[in-house]
N, C-alpha and C positions, 0 to 999 in steps of 0.2 A: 492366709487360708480362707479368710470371707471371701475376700474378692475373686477367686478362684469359684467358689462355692456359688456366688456374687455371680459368674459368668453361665456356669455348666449349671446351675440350679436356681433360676430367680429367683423362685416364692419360696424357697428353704426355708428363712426366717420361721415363715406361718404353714407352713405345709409339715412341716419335720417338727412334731409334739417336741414341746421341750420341758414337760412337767419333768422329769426324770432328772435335770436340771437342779429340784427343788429338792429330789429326794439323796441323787449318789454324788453329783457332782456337776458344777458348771459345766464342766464338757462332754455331754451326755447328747445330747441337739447336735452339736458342732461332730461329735463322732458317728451319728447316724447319719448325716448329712453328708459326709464323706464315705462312707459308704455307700449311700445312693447317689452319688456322683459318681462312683467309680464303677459301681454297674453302669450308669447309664453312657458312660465313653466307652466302655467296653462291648455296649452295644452295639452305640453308633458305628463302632470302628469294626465291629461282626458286619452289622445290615452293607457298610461300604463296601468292604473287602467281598463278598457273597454276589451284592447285586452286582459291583465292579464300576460303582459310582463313586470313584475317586476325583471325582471334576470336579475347579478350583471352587469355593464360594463366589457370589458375585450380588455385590451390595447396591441398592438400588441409586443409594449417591453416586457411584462411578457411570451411572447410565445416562445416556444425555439427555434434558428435559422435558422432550418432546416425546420422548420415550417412556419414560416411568410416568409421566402426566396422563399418558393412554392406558397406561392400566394401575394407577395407584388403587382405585374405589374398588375395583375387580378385586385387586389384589385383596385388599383388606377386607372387603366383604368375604373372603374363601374361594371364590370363584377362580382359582389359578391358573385353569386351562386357559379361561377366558381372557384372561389376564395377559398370558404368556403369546395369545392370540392377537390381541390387543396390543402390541410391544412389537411386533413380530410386522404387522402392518403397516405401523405407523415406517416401520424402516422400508419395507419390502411389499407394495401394496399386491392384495391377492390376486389382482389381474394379470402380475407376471409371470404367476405362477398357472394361470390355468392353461389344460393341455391343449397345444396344438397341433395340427395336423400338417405330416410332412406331405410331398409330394410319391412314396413310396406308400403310404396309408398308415407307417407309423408312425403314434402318439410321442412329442417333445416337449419339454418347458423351455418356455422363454428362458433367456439371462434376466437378473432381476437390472432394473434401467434408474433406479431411486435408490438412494443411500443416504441416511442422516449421519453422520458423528460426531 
């Protein structure tokens, strides 16, 4: 049950009072603690199912070096847009992306011409 707890709730230990512990019973922390676990996947799995952001996770180990290296600092500073921007370049630099002009007067993007993996 910790490591569950361990997972879905890091700071549990010291965030979930465990004086109560002292007064009704050793598992007084451990049962509040699973309770606010259980709100908080039940959340999670509301805000998913609502926004309809069932998209897989994706762990920055599985990204290729050159990639999580352009935005680790971003990342961890909060900066996430910047980050995601930053990541997004290093594969696909924004020049492929900017619009061009056809021979009829409508606006195209390039195909992107650079790929890391």
């Amino acid at each position: 049950m910790e490591q569950i707890l361990d997972r879905v709730l890091p700071e549990w230990k010291t965030t979930v009072d465990a004086t109560g512990n002292l007064r009704v019973n050793r598992w007084v922390q451990h049962r509040e603690a699973v309770q606010r676990a259980d709100a908080s996947l039940a959340r999670d799995a509301e805000v998913r199912e609502r926004l309809g952001d069932n998209a897989p996770l994706l762990s920055a180990g599985a990204m290729h070096p050159w990639v999580w290296e352009g935005a680790r600092a971003l990342w961890r500073s909060g900066h996430f847009r910047e980050a995601v921007t930053a990541a997004a370049g290093v594969i696909v630099p924004a020049e492929d992306f900017v619009p061009k002009t056809l021979g009829d007067g409508h606006g195209a993007f390039s195909p992107p011409t650079t790929c890391v993996v």
